[in-house]
N, C-alpha and C positions, 0 to 999 in steps of 0.2 A: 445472555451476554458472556464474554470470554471470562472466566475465570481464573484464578490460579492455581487450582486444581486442574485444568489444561494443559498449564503453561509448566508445570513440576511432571505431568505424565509425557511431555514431549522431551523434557529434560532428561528424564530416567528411562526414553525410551532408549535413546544416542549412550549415554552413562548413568548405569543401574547401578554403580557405586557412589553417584552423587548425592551428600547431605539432603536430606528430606527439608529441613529446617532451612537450611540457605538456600533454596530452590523454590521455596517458598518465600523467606524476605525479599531473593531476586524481582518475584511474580508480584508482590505488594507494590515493589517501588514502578514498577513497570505500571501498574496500575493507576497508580499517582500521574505516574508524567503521561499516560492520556488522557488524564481525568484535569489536566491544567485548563485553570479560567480561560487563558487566551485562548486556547483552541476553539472551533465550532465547526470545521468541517473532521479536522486529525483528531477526530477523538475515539473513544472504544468504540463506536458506534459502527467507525470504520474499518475499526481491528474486527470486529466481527464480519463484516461484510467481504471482506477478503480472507479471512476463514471460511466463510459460504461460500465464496466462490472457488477458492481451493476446492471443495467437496464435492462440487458438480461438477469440476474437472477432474477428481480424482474416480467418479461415477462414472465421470468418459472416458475412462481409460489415460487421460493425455497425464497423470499425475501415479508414479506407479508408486503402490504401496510404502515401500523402505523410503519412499524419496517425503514421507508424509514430515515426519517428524522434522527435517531440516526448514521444510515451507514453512510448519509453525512456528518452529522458532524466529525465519525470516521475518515470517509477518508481526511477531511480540515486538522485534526489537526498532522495525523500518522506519516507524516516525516517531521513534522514543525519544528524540533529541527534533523537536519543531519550536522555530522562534524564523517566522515570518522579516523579520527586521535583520536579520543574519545570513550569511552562507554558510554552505557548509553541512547544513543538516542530515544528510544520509552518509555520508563520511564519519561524523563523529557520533551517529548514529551504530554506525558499522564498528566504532572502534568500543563503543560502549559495549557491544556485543560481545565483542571479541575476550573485553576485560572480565566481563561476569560470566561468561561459557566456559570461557580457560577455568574460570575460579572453582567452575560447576563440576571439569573434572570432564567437559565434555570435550571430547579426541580433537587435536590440533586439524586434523583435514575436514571434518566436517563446521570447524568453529571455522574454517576458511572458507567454506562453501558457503555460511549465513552469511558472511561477511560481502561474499559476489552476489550473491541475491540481493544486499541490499544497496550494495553500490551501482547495480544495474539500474534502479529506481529515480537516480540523479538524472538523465537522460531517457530513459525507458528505451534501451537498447540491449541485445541479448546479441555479443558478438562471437560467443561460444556457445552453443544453443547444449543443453540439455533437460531433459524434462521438465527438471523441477524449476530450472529457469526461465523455460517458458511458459509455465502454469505462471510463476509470481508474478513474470511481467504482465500477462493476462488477469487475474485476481487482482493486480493492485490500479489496474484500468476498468476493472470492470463497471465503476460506479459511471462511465461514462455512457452507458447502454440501458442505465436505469431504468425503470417505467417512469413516466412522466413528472408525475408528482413529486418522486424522489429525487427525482433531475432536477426540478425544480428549490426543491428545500438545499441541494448539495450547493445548487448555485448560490445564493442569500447566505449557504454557510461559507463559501468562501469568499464572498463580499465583506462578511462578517470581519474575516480575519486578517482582510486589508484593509479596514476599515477607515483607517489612519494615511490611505493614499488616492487623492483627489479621483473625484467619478471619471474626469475624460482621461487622466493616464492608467486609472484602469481599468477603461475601457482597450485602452490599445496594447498590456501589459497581456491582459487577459487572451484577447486575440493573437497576440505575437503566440503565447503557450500553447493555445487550441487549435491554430491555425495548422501547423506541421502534421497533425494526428490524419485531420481532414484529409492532407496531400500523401500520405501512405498509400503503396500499393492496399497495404491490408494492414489495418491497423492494432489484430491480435495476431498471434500465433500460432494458437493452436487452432485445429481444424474445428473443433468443438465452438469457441469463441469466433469463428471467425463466421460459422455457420449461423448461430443463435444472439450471439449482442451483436456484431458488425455493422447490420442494418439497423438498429434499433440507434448504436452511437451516433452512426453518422445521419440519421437525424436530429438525434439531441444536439452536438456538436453544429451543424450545419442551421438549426433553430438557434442558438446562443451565439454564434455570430453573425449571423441579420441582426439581432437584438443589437448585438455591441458596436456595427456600421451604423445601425440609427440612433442617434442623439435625442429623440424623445420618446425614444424606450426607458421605463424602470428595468432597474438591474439593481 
């Protein structure tokens, strides 16, 4: 699992004069707010799964080395701020970043950069493409190309954490969000992702909304 020992060496990769000590309490509280009861799909679980997949992007070449440290940080901070019953979450996600990077001592252009990686995530669009951008939009889809079983657990966790909103509107809530991915020319980026999960999504994808057209499907 991600630790904060991770999360302090990506720190000090961007700024090597940054407090050890506060780079560390940063990495704690970070740990707390994925570790929150409500969650059950946005938890570290996920924070790791989008560090894996950063890494097989970055094994494919689509993720070049210097560009590492800003994805890790993208991905500590992306759904640090999740509350389901809210808007807003990768915004004040992105600002949360913004507040403890600056604090960290890490460089104003790169605490700008986490900040577009993570406001990309609000939509999953990359209107200025650069590597690292389109690694994270890739890594933070990537659960949608899962192997089977895991596709299956990720769905029930995100029923989970709509718990509180009737089965037929989220049935159609669900499908309005999955529906669009489907109708992409190509629904990763990079060549890697588009190669290796694209097919795999868009059957998971294209299985989860048959389920959610049928009314005596469990979901």
């Amino acid at each position: 699992m991600p630790s904060a020992a991770h999360f302090v060496s990506s720190v000090r990769a961007l700024a090597p004069g940054s407090e050890l000590g506060s780079a560390h309490d940063v990495a704690d509280g970070l740990i707390h707010r994925w570790s929150e009861p409500h969650r059950h799909y946005h938890t570290i679980e996920h924070l790791r799964e989008v560090l894996e997949a950063g890494a097989m992007l970055r094994h494919a070449g689509e993720l070049p080395l210097d560009q590492v440290p800003l994805f890790h940080l993208a991905a500590w901070f992306h759904d640090a701020v999740y509350d389901v019953r809210q808007p807003g979450n990768e915004a004040q996600s992105a600002d949360l970043a913004k507040r403890q990077l600056t604090m960290l001592q890490v460089p104003p252009r790169d605490v700008k950069e986490v900040r577009k990686l993570i406001t990309q995530t609000t939509m999953h669009e990359v209107k200025r493409p650069t590597p690292a951008r389109l690694a994270f939009h890739d890594a933070d889809l990537w659960i949608l190309s899962a192997p089977k079983a895991r596709y299956a657990s990720y769905r029930a966790q995100v029923r989970a954490e709509f718990a509180h909103v009737p089965t037929a509107h989220f049935r159609l809530g669900r499908a309005d969000v999955l529906r669009p991915f489907l109708e992409r020319e190509h629904l990763y980026l990079t060549a890697f992702a588009r190669r290796y999960w694209e097919p795999l999504a868009r059957r998971n994808l294209g299985a989860e909304l048959a389920d959610l057209a049928d009314p005596h499907s469990t979901i």
